[in-house]
C-alpha positions as a Markdown table, in Angstrom:
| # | Residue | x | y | z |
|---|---|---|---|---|
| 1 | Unk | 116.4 | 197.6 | 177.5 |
| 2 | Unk | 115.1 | 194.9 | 179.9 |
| 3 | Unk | 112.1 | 194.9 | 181.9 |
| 4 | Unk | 114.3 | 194.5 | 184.8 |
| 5 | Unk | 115.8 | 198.4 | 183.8 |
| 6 | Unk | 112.7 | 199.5 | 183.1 |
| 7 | Unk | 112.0 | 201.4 | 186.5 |
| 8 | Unk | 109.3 | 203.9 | 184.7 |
| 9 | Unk | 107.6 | 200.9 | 184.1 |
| 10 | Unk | 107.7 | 199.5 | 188.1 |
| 11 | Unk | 106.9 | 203.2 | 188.7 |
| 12 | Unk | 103.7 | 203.0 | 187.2 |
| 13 | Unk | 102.4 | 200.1 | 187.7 |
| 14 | Unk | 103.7 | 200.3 | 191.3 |
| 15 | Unk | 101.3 | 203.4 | 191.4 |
| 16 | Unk | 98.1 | 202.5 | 189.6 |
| 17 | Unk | 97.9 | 199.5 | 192.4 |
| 18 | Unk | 98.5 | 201.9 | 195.4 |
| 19 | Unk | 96.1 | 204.4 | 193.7 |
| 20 | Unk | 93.4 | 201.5 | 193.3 |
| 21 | Unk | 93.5 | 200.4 | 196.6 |
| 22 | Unk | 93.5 | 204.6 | 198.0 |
| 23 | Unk | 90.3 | 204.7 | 195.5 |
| 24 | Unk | 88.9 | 201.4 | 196.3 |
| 25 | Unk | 88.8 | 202.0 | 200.4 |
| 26 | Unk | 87.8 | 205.4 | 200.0 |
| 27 | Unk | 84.5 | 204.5 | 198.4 |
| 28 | Unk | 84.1 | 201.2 | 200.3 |
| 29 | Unk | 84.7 | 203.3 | 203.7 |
| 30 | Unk | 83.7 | 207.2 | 203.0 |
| 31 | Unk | 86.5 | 207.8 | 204.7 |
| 32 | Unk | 88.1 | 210.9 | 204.1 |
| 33 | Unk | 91.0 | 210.7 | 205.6 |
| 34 | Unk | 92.3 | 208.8 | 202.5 |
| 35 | Unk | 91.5 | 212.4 | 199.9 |
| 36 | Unk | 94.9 | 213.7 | 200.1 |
| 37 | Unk | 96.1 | 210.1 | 199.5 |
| 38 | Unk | 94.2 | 209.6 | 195.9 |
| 39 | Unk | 95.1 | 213.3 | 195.6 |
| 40 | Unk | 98.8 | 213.1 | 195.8 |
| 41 | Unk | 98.9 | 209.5 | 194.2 |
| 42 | Unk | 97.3 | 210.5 | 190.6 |
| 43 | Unk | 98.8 | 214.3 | 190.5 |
| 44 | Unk | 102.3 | 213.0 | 191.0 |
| 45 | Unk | 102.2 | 209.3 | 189.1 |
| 46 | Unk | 102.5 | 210.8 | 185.8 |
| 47 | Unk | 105.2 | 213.3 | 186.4 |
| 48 | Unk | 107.3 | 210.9 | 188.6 |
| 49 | Unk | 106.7 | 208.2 | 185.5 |
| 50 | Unk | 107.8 | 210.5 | 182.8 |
| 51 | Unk | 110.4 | 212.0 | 184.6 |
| 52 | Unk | 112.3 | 208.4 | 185.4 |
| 53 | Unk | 111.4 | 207.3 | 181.7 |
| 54 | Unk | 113.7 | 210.2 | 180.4 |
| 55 | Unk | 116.2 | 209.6 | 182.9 |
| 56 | Unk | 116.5 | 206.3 | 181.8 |
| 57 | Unk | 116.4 | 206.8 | 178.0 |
| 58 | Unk | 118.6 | 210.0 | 177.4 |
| 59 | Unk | 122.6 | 208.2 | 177.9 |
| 60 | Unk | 125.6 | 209.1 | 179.3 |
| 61 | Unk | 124.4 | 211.7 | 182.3 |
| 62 | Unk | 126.4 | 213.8 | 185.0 |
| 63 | Unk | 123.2 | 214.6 | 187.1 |
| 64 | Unk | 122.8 | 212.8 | 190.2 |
| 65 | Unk | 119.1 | 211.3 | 191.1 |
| 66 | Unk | 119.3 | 213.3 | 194.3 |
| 67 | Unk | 119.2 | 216.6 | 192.3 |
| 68 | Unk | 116.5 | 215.4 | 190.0 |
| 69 | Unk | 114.2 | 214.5 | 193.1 |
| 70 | Unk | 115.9 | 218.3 | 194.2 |
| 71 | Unk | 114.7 | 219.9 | 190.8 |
| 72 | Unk | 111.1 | 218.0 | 191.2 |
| 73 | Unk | 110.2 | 218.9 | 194.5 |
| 74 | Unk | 112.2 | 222.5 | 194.6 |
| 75 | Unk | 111.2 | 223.5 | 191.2 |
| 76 | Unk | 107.8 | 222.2 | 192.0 |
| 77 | Unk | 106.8 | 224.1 | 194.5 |
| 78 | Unk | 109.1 | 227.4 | 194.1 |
| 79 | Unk | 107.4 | 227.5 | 190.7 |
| 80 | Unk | 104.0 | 227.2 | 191.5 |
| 81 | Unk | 104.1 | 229.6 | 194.5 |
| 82 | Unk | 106.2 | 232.1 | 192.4 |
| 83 | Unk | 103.4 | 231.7 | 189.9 |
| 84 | Unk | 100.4 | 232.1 | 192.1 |
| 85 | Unk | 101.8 | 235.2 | 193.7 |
| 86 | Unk | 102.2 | 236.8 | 190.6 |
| 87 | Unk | 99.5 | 235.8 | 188.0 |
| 88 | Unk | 96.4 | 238.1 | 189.8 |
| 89 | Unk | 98.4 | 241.2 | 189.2 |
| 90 | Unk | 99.6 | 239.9 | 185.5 |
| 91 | Unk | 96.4 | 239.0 | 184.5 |
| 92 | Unk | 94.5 | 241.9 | 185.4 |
| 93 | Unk | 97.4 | 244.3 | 183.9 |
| 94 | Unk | 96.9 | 242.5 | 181.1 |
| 95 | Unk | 92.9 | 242.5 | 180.6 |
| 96 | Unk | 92.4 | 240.5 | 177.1 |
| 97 | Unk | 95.8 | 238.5 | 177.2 |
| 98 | Unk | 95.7 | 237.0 | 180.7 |
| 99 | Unk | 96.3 | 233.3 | 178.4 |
| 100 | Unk | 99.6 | 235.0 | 177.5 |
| 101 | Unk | 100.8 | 236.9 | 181.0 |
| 102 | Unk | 100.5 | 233.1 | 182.6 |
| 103 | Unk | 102.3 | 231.4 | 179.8 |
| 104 | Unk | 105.4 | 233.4 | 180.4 |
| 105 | Unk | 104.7 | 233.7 | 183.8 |
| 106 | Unk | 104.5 | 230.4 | 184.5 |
| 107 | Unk | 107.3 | 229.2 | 181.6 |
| 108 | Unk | 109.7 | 231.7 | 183.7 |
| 109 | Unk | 108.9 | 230.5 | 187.3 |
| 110 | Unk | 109.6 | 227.1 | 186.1 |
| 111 | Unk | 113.4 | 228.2 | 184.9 |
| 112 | Unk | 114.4 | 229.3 | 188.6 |
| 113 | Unk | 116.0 | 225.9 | 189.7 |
| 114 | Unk | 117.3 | 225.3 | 186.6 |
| 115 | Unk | 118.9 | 228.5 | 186.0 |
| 116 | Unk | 120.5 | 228.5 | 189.3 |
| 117 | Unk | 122.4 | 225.2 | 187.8 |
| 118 | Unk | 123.1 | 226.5 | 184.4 |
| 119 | Unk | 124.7 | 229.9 | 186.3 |
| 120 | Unk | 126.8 | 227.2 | 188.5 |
| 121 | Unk | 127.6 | 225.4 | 185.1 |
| 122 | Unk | 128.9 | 222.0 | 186.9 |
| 123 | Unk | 126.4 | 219.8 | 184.3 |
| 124 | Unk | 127.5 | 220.7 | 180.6 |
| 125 | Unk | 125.3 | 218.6 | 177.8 |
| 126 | Unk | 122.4 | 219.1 | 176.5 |
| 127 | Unk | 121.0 | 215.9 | 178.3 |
| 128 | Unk | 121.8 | 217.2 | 181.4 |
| 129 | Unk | 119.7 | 220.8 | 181.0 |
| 130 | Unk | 116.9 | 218.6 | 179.3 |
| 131 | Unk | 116.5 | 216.0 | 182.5 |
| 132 | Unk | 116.9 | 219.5 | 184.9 |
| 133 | Unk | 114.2 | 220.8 | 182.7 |
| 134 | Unk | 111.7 | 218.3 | 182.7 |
| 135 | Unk | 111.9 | 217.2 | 186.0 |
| 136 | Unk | 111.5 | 220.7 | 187.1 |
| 137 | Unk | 108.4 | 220.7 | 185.0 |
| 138 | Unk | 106.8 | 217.7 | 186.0 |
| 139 | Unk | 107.0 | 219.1 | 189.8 |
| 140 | Unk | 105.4 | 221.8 | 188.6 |
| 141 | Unk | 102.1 | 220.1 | 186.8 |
| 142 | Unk | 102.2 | 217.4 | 190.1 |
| 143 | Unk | 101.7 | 219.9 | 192.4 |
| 144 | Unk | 99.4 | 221.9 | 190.2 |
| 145 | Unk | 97.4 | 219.1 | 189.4 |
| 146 | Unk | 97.2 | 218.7 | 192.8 |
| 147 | Unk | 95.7 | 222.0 | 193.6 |
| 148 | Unk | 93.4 | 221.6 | 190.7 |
| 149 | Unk | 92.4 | 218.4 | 191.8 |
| 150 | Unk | 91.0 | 219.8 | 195.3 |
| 151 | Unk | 89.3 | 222.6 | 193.5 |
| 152 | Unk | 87.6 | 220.2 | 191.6 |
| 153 | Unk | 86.3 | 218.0 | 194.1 |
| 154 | Unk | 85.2 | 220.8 | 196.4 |
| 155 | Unk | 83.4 | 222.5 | 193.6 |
| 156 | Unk | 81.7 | 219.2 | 192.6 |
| 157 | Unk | 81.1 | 218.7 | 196.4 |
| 158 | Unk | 82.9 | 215.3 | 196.9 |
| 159 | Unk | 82.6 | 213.9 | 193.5 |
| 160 | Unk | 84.9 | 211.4 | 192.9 |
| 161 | Unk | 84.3 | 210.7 | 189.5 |
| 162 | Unk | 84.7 | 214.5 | 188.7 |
| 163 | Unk | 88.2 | 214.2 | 190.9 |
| 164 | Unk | 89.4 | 210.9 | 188.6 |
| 165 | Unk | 88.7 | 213.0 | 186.0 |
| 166 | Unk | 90.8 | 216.0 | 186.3 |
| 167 | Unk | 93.5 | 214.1 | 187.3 |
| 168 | Unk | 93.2 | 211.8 | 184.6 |
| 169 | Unk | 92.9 | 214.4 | 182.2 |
| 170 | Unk | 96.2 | 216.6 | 183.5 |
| 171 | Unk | 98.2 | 213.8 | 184.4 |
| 172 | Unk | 98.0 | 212.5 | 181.0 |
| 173 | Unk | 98.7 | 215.7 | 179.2 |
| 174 | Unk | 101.6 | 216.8 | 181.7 |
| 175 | Unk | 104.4 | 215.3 | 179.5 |
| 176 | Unk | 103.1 | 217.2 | 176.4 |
| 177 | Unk | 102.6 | 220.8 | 178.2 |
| 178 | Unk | 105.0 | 221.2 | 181.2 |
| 179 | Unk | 107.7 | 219.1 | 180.6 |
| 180 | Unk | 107.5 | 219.7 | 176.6 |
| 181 | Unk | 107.7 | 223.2 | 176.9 |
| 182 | Unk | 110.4 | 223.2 | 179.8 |
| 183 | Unk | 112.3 | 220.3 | 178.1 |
| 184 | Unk | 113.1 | 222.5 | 174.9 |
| 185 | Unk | 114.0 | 226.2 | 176.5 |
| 186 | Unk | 116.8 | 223.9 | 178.6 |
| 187 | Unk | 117.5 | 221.9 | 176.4 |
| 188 | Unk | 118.3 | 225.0 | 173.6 |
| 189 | Unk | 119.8 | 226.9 | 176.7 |
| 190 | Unk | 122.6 | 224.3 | 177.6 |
| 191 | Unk | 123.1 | 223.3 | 173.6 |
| 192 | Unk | 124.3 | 226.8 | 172.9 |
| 193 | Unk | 126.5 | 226.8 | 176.0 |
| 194 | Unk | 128.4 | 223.9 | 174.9 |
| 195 | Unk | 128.5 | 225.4 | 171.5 |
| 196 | Unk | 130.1 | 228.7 | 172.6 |
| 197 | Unk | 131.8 | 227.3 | 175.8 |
| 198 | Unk | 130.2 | 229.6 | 178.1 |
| 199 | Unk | 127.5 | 231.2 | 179.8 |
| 200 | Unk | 125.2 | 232.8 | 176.6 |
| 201 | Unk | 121.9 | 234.4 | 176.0 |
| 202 | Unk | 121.1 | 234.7 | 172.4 |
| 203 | Unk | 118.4 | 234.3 | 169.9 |
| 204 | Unk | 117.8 | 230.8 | 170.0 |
| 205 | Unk | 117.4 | 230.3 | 173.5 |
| 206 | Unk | 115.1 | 233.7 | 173.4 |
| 207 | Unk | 112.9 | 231.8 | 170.7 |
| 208 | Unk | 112.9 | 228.8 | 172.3 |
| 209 | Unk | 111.3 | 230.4 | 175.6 |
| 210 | Unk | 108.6 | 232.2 | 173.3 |
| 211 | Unk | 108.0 | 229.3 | 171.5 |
| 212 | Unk | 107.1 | 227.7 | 175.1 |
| 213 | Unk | 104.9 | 230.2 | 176.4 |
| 214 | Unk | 103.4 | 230.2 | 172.7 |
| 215 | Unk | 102.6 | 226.7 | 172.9 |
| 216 | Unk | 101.6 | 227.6 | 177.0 |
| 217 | Unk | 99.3 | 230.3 | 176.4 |
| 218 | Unk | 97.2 | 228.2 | 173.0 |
| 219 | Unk | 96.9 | 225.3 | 175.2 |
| 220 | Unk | 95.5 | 227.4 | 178.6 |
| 221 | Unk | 93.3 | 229.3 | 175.5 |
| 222 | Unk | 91.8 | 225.9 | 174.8 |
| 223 | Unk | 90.2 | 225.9 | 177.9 |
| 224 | Unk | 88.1 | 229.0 | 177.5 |
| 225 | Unk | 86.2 | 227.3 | 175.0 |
| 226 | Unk | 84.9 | 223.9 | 177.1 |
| 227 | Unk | 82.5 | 224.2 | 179.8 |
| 228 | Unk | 82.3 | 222.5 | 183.2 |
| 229 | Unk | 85.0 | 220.9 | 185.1 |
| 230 | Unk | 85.6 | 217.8 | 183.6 |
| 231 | Unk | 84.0 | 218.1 | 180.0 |
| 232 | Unk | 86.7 | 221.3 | 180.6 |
| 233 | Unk | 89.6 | 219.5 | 180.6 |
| 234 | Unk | 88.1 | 216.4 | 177.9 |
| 235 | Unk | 87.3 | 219.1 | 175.6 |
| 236 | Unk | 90.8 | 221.0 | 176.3 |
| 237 | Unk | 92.6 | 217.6 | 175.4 |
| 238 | Unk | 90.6 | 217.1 | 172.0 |
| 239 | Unk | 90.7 | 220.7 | 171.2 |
| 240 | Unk | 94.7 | 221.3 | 171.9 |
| 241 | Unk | 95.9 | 218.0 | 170.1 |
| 242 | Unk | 97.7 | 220.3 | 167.6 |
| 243 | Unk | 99.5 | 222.2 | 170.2 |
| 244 | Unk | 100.6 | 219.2 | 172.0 |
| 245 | Unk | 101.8 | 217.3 | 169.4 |
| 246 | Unk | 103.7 | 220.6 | 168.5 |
| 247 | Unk | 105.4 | 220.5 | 171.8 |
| 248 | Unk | 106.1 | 216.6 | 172.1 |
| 249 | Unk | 107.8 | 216.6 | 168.4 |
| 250 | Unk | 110.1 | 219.8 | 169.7 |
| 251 | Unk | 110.8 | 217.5 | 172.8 |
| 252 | Unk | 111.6 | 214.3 | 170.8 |
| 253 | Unk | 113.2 | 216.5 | 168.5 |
| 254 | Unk | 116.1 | 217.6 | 171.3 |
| 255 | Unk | 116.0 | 214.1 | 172.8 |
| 256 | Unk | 117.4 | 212.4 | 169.6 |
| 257 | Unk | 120.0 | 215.7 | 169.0 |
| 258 | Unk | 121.1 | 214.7 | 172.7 |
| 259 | Unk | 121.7 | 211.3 | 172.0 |
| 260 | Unk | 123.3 | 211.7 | 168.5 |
| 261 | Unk | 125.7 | 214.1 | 170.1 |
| 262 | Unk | 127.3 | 211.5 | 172.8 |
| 263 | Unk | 127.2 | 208.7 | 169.9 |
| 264 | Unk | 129.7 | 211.5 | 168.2 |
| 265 | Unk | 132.0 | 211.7 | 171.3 |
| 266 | Unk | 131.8 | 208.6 | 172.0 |
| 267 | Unk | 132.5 | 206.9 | 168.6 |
| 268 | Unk | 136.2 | 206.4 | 167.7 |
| 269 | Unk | 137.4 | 207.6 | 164.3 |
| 270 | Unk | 138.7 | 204.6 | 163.3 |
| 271 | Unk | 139.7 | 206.0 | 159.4 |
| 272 | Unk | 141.2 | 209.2 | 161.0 |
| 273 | Unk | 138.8 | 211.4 | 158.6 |
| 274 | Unk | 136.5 | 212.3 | 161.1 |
| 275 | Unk | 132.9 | 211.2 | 162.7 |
């Protein structure tokens, strides 16, 4: 592919410029005006990165771009909101396992957009629930990250080192969490629908979704054992390493099934003896 394709690649760079110069006249001016700027520019430059770098390498799609930017920003924030207003309750229902109510609280808000499409069943490879999937998921840590990021300055009062940090930190992790875990239940759940030809819930899919808010509730337990707000999140990184190399390899994993599967179709069978 040629640097010229490569719009993950504008995408980021395109960013870290606009998010040095944000940074770089917010500490030259002390104006806050430009918080929400730095804010919004390092929550979302990761998840909008990823998300256009998958676009581009998974082949031969049927989704649109306008429903990808529909699944980031609708899933996004339908997620987190559906989250938020149900994680108090979970978590103190659940008393010793709150790690485990928010996995699969948070693992099933992030499946509303996406379900809605699987249910309308206009988009039928396994590329196609993966993209929906992780772009879904990557709205969901952007605006996260952005909520965590506010909490994080406020509770360092105006530190922006401490704010560089936790979005550092999340943004850089967001491909092996969120969109990891996503990637694979949508992924498994539109594989078995072209397999049977039709709407299914079955096994797989079920495993698949524990396996997510598995991999969701070890890396949220990781955080229990770091301290402040930015060792928090260095010491979350170093200490769930296993669990997000777990969830990356389960993502490549479906990534290369989805591109084996159109080089099948799309191969002829020249001997007339099969693919």
């Amino acid at each position: 592919m040629g640097i010229l394709r490569r719009r993950w690649l504008h995408i980021l760079l395109s960013g870290l410029v606009l998010l040095y110069l944000v940074e770089r006249t917010l500490i030259a001016t002390q104006n806050p005006n430009y918080i929400p700027s730095a804010i919004l520019l390092g929550a979302f430059l990761v998840p909008v990165t990823f998300t256009a770098y998958l676009y581009e390498r998974l082949p031969d799609w049927e989704v649109p771009l306008p429903l990808i930017a529909v699944c980031f920003v609708w899933g996004g924030v339908l997620g987190t909101v559906a989250a938020g207003a149900l994680e108090y309750d979970m978590v103190r229902a659940l008393g010793f396992l709150p790690n485990l109510g928010i996995g699969l609280i948070e693992e099933g808000t992030k499946l509303i957009i996406p379900l809605g499409l699987y249910f309308v069943g206009r988009y039928r490879s396994e590329a196609d629930g993966m993209i929906l999937g992780v772009a879904t998921a990557m709205g969901f840590a952007a605006f996260e990250t952005m909520g965590y990021g506010l909490t994080s300055l406020l509770a360092s009062q105006g530190n922006l080192g401490t704010l560089d940090g936790v979005l550092f930190a999340r943004g850089l992790t967001s491909p092996v969490g969120h969109a990891a875990w996503t990637g694979l239940v949508c992924a498994v759940l539109w594989r078995e629908r072209l397999k049977v030809g039709h709407m299914v819930f079955n096994w797989r899919i079920g495993g698949a979704f524990l396996t997510a808010v598995t991999l969701h509730a070890l890396w949220d337990t990781t955080y229990s054992f770091c301290g402040g707000t930015l060792g928090r999140f260095i010491g979350a990184a170093v200490l769930g390493l296993p669990v997000a190399l777990v969830g990356m390899t389960l993502l490549i994993q479906r990534v290369r099934e989805a591109q084996r599967q159109v080089e099948v179709v799309s191969t002829p069978d020249v001997r007339g003896d099969g693919v």
